[in-house]
C-alpha positions as CSV (number, residue, x, y, z in Angstrom):
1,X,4.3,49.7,36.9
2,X,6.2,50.5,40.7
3,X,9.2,49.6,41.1
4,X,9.5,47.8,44.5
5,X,13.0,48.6,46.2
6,X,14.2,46.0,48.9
7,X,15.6,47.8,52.4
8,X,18.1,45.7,52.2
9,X,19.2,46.7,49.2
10,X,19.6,50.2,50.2
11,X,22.9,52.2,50.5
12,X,21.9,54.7,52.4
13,X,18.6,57.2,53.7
14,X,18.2,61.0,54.4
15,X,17.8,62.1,58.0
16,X,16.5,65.3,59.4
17,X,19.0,66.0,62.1
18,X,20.0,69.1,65.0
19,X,23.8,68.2,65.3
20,X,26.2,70.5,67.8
21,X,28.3,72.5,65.7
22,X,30.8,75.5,66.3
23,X,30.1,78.6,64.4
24,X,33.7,80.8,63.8
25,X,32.2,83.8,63.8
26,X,34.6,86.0,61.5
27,X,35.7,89.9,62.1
28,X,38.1,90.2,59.7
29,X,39.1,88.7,56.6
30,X,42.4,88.9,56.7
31,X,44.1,84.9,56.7
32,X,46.9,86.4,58.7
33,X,45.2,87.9,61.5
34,X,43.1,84.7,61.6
35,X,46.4,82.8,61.7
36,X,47.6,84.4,64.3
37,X,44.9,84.7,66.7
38,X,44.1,80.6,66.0
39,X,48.2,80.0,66.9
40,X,47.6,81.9,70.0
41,X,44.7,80.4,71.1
42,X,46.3,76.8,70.4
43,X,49.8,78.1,72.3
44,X,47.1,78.8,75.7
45,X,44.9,75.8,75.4
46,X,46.8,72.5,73.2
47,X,44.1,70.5,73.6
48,X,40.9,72.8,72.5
49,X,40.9,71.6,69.1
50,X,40.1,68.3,68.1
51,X,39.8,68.3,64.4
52,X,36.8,70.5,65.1
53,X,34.0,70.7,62.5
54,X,33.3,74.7,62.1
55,X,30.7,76.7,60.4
56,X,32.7,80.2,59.2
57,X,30.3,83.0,59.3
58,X,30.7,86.2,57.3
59,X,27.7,88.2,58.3
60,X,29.8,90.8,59.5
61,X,32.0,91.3,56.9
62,X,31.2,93.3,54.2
63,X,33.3,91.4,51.7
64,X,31.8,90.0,48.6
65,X,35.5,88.7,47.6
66,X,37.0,86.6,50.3
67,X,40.2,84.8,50.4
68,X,37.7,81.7,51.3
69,X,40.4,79.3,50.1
70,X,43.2,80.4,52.2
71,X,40.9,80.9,55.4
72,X,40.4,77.4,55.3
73,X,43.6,76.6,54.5
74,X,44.4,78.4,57.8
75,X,41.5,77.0,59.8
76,X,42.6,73.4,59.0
77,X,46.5,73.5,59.6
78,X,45.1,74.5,63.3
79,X,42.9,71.2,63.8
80,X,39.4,72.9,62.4
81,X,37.7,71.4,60.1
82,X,35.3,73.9,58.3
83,X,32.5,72.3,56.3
84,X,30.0,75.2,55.0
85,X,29.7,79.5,55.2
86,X,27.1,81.1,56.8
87,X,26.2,84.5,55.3
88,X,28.1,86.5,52.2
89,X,27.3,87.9,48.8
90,X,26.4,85.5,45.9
91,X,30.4,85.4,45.1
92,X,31.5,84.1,49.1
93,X,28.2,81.6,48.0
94,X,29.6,80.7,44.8
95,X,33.5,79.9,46.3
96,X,31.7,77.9,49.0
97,X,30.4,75.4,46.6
98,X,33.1,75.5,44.5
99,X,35.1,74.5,48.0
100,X,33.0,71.8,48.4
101,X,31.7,73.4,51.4
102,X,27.9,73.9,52.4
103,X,26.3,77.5,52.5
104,X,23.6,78.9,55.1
105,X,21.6,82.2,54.8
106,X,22.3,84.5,57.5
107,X,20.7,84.0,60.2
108,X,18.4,86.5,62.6
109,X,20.9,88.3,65.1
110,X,18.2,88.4,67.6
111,X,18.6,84.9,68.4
112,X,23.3,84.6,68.0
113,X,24.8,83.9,71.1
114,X,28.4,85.2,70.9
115,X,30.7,83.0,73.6
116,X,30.2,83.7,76.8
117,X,27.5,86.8,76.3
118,X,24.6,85.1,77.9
119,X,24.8,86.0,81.8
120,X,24.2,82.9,84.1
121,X,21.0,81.9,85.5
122,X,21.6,81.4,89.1
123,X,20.6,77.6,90.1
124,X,20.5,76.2,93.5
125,X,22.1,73.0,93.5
126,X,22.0,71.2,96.7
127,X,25.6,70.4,98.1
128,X,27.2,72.2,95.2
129,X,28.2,75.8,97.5
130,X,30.2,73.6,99.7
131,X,32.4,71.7,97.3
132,X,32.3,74.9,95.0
133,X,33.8,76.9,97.7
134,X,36.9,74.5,97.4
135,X,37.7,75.4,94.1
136,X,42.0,76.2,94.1
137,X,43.1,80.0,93.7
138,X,42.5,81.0,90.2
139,X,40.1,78.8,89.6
140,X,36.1,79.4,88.6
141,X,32.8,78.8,89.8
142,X,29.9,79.4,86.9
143,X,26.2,79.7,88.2
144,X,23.9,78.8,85.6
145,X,23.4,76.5,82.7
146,X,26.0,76.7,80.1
147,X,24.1,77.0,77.0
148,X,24.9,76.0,73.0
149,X,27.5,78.1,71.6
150,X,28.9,79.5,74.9
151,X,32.2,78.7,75.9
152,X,33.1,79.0,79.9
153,X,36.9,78.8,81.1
154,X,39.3,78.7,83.7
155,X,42.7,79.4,82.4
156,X,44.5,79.4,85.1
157,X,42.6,76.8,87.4
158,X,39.8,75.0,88.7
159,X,36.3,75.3,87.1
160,X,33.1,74.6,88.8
161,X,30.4,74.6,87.0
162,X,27.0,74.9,89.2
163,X,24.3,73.7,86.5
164,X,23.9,72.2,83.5
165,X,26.5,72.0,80.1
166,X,24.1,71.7,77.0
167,X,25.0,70.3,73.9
168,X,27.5,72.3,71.5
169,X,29.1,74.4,74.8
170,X,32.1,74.3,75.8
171,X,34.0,74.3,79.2
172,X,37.4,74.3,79.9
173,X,40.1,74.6,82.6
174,X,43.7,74.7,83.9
175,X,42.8,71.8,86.3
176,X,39.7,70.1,86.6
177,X,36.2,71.1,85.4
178,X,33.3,69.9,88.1
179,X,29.8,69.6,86.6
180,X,27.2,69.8,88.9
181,X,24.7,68.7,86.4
182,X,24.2,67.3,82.9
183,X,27.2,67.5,80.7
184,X,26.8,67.1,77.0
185,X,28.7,69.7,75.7
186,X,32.5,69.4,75.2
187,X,34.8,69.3,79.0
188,X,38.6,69.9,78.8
189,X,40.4,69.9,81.5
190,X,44.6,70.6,82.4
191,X,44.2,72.2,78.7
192,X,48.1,73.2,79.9
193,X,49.4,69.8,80.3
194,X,48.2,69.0,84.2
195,X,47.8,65.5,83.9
196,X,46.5,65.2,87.2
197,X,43.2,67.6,86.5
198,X,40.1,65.2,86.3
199,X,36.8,65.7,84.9
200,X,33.3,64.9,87.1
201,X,29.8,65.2,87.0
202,X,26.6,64.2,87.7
203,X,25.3,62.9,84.6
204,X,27.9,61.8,81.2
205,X,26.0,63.1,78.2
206,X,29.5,64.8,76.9
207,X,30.3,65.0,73.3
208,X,33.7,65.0,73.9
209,X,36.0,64.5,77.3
210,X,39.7,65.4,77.1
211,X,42.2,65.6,80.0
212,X,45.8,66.8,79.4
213,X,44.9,66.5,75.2
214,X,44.1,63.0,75.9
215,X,40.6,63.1,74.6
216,X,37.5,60.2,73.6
217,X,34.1,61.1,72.0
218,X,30.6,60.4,72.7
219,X,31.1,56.9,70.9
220,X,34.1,55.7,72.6
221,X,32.7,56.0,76.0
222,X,30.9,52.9,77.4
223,X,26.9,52.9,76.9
224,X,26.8,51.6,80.7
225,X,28.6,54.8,82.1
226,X,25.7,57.3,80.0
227,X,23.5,59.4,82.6
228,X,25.2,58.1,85.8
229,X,27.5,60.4,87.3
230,X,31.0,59.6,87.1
231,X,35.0,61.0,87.2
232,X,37.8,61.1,84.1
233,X,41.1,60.9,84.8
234,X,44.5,59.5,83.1
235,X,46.0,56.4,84.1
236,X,49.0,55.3,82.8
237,X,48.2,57.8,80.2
238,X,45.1,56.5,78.7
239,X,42.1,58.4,79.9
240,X,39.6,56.3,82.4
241,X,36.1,56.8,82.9
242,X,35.0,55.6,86.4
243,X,31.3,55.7,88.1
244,X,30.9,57.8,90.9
245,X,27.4,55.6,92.4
């Protein structure tokens, strides 16, 4: 005898499913160094975190006892949000779990990305040299598509980015960021407070959009604004998204 189960009557289903995530790839495992370098990186950029979901990977330590409980401790007080370990001895599996976090095997180093260590691709984008070559003193221009897992900035201007963002990358700048392509990875802009840097491009894919820490995900942005290009900017302190056609 089958039991028939109604659809309806179901509280949830499993789906297979490649979602963006940021890996934290760990040198040391000391919580205090990684406290340190995390409050430095929030003192430069405010707005780079957003309650982050991380992967920590231990590959390269060679630790089988880590202070797992405190490095989380320390990853969350700075906005991250870490939800499994990649890589470790049976014990760093073990603490995981007993965490609640996930675990992954380590993965083939042939195919890491470390931020920023995949050179650009040049790309000819018509127009793009022109309004490129306006980009402020101090500011950025990045030829090529910005792939997963890298992270492009401008720290102390402009960025202009003459190619593609791809989900799970990250750009960020001083003042604005100019896409010149799809963005779907993560764009922050006057991530020291200018509340007059902007964000545009030439087709909204982004996972995340924050100008001056003012910040909406790929679910808060109107459906009708998706694949068109268009330009961010605050407005009485709540960020707008406007079309560019």
């Amino acid at each position: 005898m089958s039991l028939k189960v109604d659809r309806a009557d179901m509280a949830f289903t499993f789906k297979g499913g490649m979602l963006p995530m940021t890996v934290m790839e760990l040198a040391s495992a000391d919580p205090e160094q990684i406290r340190e370098q995390l409050s430095g990186k929030l003192s430069q950029s405010p707005a780079f975190f957003q309650h982050t979901p991380v992967v920590l990977s231990v590959e390269k330590l060679d630790e089988p006892h880590l202070a797992l409980e405190r490095i989380c401790a320390v990853c969350r007080t700075h906005k991250l949000l870490p939800v499994a370990v990649r890589g470790g001895a049976d014990p760093v599996k073990q603490s995981a779990w007993a965490l609640g976090l996930g675990w992954f095997p380590p993965t083939d180093g042939s195919r890491a990305r470390s931020l920023e260590e995949v050179p650009p691709v040049e790309t000819a984008v018509p127009g793009a040299t022109e309004a490129a070559a306006s980009v402020a003193s101090g500011g950025r221009i990045y030829r090529g598509t910005v792939r997963s897992g890298q992270q492009v900035s401008a720290p102390d201007g402009d960025l202009v980015v003459i190619g593609a963002v791809n989900a799970g990358a990250e750009v960020l700048a001083a003042g604005s960021i100019h896409v010149y392509g799809a963005l779907r990875g993560r764009a922050l802009a006057g991530i020291h407070g200018d509340t007059e840097a902007g964000i545009f491009c030439r087709e909204l894919r982004a996972e995340l959009l924050s100008v001056a820490g003012n910040y909406k995900r790929l679910e808060d942005i109107d459906p009708h604004l998706l694949g068109s290009s268009v330009q961010v900017a605050l407005r009485d302190a709540q960020l707008g998204i406007t079309s560019l056609a």
